[in-house]
C-alpha positions as CSV (number, residue, x, y, z in Angstrom):
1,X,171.1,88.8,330.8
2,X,172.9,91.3,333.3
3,X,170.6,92.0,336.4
4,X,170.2,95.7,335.3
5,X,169.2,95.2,332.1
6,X,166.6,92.7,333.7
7,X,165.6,95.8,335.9
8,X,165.2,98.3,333.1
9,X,162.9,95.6,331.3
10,X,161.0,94.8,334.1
11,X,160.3,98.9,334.3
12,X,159.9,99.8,330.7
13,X,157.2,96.6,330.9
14,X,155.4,98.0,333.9
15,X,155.5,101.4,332.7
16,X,154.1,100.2,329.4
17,X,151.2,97.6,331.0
18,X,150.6,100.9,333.1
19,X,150.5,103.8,330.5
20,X,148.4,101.3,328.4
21,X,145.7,100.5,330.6
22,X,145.5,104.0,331.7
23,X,144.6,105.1,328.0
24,X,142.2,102.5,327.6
25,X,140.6,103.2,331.0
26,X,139.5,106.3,329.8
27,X,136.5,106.8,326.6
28,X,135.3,110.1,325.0
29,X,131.7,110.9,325.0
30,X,129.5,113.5,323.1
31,X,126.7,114.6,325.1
32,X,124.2,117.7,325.0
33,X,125.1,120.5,327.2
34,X,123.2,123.5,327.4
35,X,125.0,126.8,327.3
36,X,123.6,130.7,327.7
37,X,124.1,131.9,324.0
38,X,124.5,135.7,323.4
39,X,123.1,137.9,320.9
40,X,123.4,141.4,322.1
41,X,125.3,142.7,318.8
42,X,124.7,140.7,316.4
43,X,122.9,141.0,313.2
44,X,120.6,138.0,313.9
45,X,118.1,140.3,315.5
46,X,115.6,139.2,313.0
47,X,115.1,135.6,314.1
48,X,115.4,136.2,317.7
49,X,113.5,139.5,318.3
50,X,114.5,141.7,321.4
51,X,115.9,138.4,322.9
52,X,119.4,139.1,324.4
53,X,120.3,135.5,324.8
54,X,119.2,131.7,324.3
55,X,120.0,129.0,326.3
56,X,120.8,126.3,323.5
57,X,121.9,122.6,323.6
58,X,126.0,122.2,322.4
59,X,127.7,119.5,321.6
60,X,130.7,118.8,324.0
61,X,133.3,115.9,323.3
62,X,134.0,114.6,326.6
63,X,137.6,113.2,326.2
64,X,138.1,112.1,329.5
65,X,134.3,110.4,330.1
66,X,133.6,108.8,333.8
67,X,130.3,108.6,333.2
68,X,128.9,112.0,334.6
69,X,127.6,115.5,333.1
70,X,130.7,117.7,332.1
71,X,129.3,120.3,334.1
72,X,132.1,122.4,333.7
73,X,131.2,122.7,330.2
74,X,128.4,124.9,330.9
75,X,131.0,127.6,331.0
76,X,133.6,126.8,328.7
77,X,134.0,129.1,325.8
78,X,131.7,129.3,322.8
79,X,133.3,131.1,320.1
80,X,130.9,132.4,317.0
81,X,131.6,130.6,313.6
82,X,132.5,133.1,310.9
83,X,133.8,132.6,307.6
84,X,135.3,136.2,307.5
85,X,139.1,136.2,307.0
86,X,139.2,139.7,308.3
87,X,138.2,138.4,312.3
88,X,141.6,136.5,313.8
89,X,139.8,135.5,316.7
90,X,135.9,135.5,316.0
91,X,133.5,137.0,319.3
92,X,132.8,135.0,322.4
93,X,128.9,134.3,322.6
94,X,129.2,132.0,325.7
95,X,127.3,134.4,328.3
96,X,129.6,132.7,331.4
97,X,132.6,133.1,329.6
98,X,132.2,136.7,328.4
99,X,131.2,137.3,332.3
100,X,133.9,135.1,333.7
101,X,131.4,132.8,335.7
102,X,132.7,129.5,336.3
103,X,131.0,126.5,336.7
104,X,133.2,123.6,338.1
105,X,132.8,119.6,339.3
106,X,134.1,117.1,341.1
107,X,135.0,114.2,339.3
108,X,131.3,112.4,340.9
109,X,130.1,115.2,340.0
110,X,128.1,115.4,343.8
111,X,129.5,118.8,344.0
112,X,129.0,121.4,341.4
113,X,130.6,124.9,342.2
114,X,129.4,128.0,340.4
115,X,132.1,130.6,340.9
116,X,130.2,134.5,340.2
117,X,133.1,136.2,342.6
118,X,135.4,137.1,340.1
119,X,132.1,138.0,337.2
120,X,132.4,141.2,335.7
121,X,130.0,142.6,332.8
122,X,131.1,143.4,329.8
123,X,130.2,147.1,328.7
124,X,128.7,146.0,325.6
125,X,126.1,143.3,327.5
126,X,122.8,144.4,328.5
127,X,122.7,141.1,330.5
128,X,123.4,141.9,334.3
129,X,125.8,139.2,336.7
130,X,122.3,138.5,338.7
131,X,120.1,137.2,335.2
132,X,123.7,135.7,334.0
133,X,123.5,133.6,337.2
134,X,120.3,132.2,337.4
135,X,120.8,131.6,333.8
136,X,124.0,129.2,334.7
137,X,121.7,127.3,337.5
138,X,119.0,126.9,334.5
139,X,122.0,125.2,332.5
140,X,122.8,123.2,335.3
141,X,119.6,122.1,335.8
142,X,118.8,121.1,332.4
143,X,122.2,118.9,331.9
144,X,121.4,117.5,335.2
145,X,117.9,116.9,334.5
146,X,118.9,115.0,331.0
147,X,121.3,113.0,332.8
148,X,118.9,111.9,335.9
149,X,121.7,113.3,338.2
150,X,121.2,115.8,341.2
151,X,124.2,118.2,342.3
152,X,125.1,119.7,345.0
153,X,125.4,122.9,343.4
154,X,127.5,125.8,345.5
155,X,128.0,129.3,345.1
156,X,131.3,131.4,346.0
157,X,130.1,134.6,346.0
158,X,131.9,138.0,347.3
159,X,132.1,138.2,351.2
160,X,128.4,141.2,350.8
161,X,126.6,138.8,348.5
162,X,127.0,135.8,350.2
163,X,123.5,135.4,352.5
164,X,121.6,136.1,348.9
165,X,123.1,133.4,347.1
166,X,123.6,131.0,349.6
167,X,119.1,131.1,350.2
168,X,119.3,131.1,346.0
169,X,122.1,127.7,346.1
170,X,119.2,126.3,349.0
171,X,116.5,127.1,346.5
172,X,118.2,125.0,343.9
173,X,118.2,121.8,346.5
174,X,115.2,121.5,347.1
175,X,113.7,122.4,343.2
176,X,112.1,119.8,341.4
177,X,114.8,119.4,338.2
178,X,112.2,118.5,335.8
179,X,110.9,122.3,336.3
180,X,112.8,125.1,335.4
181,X,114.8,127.1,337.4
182,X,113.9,130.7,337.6
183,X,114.4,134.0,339.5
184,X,110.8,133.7,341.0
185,X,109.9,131.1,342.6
186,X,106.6,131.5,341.4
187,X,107.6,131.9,337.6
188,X,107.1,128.7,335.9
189,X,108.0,130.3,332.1
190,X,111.4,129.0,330.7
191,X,113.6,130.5,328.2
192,X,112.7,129.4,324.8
193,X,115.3,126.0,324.4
């Protein structure tokens, strides 16, 4: 055989041996992740009361599974089933997403970044950035919690809000994950899961 072609084999083989083992590397996972659920307009009012939103468990197919919480599933969106053919694209009910709060991770998953500096409400919400915050720490918490992990949870804040969320980010280091996480430190009441 020519010395090229021997070349080009050699390279198509490591490519292959290397695309290969990347893809088998890799494993999906389903795990429980719990979201902030909203139900400010909807008809449901019956079965939830006055409630504004839940924090429920969600499914979450983890495609590219290394063995840590997808954390930044927390606020990924949540779109609301429907069978109606007159909705193209059916209402967010993901209370982060609506808000734009992001919740990011490394890929340890040590460091967990809640993003609120971009968050803006949506006029039809009744939910303000502040509860919608301490409601993304709770979800944190409880995926954490499930998964025996403990993040280092930080939180980019605009430049005036910073001092009051960085004592709230120092409050989440030090709280016990097996408790909730609340806006009082004294509260010890969770939203019904």
């Amino acid at each position: 055989m020519p010395k090229n072609t021997m070349k080009t084999l050699y390279k198509l083989a490591l490519f292959f041996l290397i695309f290969t083992s990347t893809g088998l590397a890799s494993s999906s996972h389903i795990s429980l992740i719990a979201q902030p659920i909203y139900n400010g307009d909807q008809s449901d009012r019956a079965s939830w009361g006055d409630i504004d939103y839940k924090i429920l468990d969600v499914l979450f197919l983890d495609a590219h599974y290394h063995g840590h919480p997808a954390y930044s599933a927390i606020s990924k969106s949540h779109r609301i089933l429907t069978n109606s053919r007159s909705l193209e694209d059916s209402m967010e009910i993901n209370l982060l997403a609506m808000m734009g709060i992001t919740v990011h991770a490394d890929i340890t998953n040590k460091d967990v970044w809640l993003k609120i500096d971009t968050a803006k409400k949506p006029k039809h919400c009744s939910v303000s950035i502040e509860d919608a915050v301490y409601l993304a720490l709770e979800c944190i918490r409880i995926t954490a919690h499930r998964e025996h992990g403990k993040p280092n949870v930080r939180i980019t804040a605009p430049k005036d809000q910073k001092a009051k969320w960085l004592l709230v980010e120092k409050r989440f280091q030090a709280h016990d994950l097996s408790k909730p996480f609340t806006k009082s430190a004294k509260q010890v009441v969770a939203p019904d899961s």
